[in-house]
N, C-alpha and C positions, 0 to 999 in steps of 0.2 A: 794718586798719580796714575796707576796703573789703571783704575777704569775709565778715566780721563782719555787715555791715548786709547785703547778698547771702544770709547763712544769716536772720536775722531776718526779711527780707520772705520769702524762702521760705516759713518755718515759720509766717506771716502768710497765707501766700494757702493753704497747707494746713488749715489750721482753718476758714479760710472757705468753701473747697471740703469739708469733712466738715461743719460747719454747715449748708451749705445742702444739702447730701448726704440730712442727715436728715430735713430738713423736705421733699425731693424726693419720697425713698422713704415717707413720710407720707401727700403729697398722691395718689401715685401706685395707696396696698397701704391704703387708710382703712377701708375693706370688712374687709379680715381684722385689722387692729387692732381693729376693734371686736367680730367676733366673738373676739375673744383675750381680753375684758372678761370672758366669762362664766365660760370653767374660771380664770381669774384673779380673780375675785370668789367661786368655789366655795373654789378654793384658802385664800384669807386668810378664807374664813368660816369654814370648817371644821377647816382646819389648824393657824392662827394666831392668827384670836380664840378660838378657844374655848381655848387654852391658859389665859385669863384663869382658867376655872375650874379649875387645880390651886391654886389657893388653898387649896380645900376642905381637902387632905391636912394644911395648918395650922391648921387652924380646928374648934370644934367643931360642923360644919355644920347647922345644922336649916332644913328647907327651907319653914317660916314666918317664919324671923327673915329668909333668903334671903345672900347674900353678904355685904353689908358688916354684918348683923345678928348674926351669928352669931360666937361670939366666939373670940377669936385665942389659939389654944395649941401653937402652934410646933411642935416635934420630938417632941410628946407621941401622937401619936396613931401615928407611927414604933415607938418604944418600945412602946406599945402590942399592933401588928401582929406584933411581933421576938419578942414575948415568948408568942404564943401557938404552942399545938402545931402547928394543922394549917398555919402559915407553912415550917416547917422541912420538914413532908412534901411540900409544895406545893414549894418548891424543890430539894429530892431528887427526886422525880420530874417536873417540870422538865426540868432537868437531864439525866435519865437518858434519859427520852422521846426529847429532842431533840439530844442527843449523839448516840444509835444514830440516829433517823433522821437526824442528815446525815450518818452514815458510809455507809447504805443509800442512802437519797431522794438524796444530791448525787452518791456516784459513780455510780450506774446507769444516769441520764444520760448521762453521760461514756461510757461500755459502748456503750450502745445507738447514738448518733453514730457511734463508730466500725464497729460493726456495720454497721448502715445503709449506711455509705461507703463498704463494701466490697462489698455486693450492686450487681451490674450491672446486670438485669432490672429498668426503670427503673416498667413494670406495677407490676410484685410489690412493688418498695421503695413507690412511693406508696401502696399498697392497704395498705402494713403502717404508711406513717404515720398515712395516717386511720386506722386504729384503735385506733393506739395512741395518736393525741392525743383521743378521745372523752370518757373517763374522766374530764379535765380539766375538760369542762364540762357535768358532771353535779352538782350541788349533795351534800354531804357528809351529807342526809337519806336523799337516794335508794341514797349509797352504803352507808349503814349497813344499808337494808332488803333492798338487794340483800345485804350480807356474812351478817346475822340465815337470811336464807333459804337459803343457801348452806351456810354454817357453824354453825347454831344446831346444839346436841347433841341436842336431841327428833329434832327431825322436818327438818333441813338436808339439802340436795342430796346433799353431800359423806358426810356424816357415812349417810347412808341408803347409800349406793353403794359405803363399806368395808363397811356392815353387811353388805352383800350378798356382797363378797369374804371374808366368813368372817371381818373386824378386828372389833377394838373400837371403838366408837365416840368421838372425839374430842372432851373438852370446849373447841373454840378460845376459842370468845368468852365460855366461863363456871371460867374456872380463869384466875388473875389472870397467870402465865407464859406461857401459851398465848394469852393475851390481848395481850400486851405484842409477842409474836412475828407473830400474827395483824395486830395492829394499825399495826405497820414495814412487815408485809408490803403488805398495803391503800393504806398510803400509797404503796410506790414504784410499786405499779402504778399509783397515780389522778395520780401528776406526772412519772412516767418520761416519755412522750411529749413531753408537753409541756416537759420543762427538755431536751430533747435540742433541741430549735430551733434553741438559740442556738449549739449547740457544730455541727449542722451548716452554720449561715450560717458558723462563722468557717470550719471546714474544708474551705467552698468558697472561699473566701480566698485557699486558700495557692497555693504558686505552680509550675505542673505539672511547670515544669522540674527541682522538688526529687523528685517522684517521680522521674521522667526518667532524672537522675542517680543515685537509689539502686539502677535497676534496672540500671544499667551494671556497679555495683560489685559487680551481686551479692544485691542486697537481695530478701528475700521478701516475702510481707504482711505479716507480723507486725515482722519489720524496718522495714520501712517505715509502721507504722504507731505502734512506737516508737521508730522514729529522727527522723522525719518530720512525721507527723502531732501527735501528743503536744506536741514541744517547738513546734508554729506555735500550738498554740491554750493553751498554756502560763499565757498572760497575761488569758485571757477565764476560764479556770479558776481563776488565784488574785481574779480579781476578784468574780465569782461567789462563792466560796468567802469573801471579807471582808465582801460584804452579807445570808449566809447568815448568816455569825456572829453577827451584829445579832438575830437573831431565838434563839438558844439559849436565852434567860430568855422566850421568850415561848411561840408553840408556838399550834397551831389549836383556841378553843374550839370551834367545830364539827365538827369529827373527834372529839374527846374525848365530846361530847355525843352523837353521833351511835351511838358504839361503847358507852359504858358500860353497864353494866345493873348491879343491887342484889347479883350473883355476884361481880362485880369490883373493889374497893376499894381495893384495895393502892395501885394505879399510877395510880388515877384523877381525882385532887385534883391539879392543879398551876394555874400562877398567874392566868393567866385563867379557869379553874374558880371558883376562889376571890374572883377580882372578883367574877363572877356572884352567887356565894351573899355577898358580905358587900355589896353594894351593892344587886342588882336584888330577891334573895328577904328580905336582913334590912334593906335599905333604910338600911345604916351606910353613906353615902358617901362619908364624909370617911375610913374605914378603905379603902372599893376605891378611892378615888382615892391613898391613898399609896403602897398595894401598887401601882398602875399604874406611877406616878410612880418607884419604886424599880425596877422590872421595865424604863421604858426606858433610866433611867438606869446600867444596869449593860450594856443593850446598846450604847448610845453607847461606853461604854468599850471594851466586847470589840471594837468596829466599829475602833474609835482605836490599840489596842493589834495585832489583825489587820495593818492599813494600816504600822504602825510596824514589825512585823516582816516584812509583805515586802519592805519597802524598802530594811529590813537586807539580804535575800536577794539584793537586785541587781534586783526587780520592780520598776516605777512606782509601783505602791500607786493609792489612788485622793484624797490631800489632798494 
């Protein structure tokens, strides 16, 4: 009995010590609480009320009648989207896009980290980061009219410079194949840099003495950079790799925008494309807001089903 009441007042003065804990560290940090209001007030405006308008995707939305005006026709406007042609082009190529680029754009990353990690010459390694993270923050305008100028089949840098070697001239960005190749390629140069970041902070992580000991046994670079390196940052790689998955139905309107021209067709309709044209150019909202609405919720799963299987694998996963 007597330890019984002993653990009660314990677990009594413990609550009242985290009580008055939090009202301490309140009175103490009220300054940066308050600045926390603002991207917390950004957040729930943006993120979380305006969820209110997926309604639309039920609704036959007319934006005089406005939300609660406009009349409610459930999974009709789904059927609708399903049932036309350029939905099923728009999710093949999708798909296709964004499959090869995360077979490209996620491991070259991964490459270049380890590359990096390996040059001693701490000069020359910086000098090659900056510029290989510049790319990243160039807007996806500037990079289309740099690619146009570069690669255009008239009058492009590249394509002027085989001419000169006696080639033929290349149609990259006006032949829909050469376009799809051009257009992976572009990408991993404009996020190489920049996605190696992270796989260098964890690869400064690891722990020297694991080198240490693979050169005792014998280990070269390459051994040691898949014996060693590879299995430490393992776990930043399948994580990355389950919040990349989330985005395969989705994919950059502005790269696509950016690269397209009236020569390329084939590959150039997919699902944010097609928001655009069925909401912003034909003003159907309640048709982009389903295809949206359809497009996150298939990434939610891929994200749910990724997590579920590495966890099979023996990973943490990230729920």
């Amino acid at each position: 009995m007597a330890t019984s009441d002993a653990k009660n007042v314990t677990a009594l003065s413990l609550s009242k010590k985290y009580k008055w804990g939090i009202y301490h560290y309140l009175r103490r940090d009220w300054q940066l609480y308050v600045l926390l209001l603002i991207p917390l007030a950004m957040v729930l405006t943006f993120k979380y009320a305006s969820m209110f308008g997926l309604t639309i995707a039920f609704k036959d939305y007319k934006i005089a009648r406005g939300f609660w005006g406009s009349e409610w026709v459930g999974f009709e406007v789904f059927k609708e989207i399903f049932a036309k042609p350029d939905f099923g082009r728009a999710i093949r190529n999708t798909l296709m896009l964004n499959i090869l680029d995360l077979m490209f754009s996620f491991t070259m990353p991964i490459v270049l980290a380890l590359i990096l990690n390996e040059v001693k010459n701490l000069m020359f390694k910086r000098m090659n980061q900056t510029l290989l993270y510049l790319p990243h923050f160039l807007s996806w305008v500037i990079i289309g009219a740099i690619a146009y100028q570069l690669l255009s089949e008239g009058n492009g840098m590249v394509n002027n410079l085989i001419e000169k070697l006696a080639g033929i001239r290349i149609p990259f960005l006006q032949e829909d194949t050469n376009w799809v190749i051009s257009y992976l390629a572009i990408g991993v140069w404009q996020s190489m840099g920049w996605g190696s970041i992270i796989y260098l902070a964890a690869i400064s992580g690891i722990n020297p003495e694991m080198y240490e000991a693979a050169i005792v046994d014998g280990a070269g670079r390459w051994r040691k950079m898949w014996n060693v390196t590879l299995p430490s940052i393992r776990m930043t790689i399948v994580t990355l790799l389950i919040l990349s998955l989330g985005g395969v139905m989705g994919g950059s309107f502005e790269r696509i925008m950016a690269l397209q021209n009236k020569a390329t067709t084939e590959f150039t309709t997919t699902i944010p494309v097609l928001v655009y044209r069925w909401g912003i150019e034909s003003g159907n909202f309640s048709r982009a807001t389903a295809l949206g609405l359809f497009q996150s919720i298939i990434g939610l799963v891929l994200v749910l089903v990724a997590d579920r299987i590495a966890k099979k694998l023996g990973e943490d996963g990230l729920i």
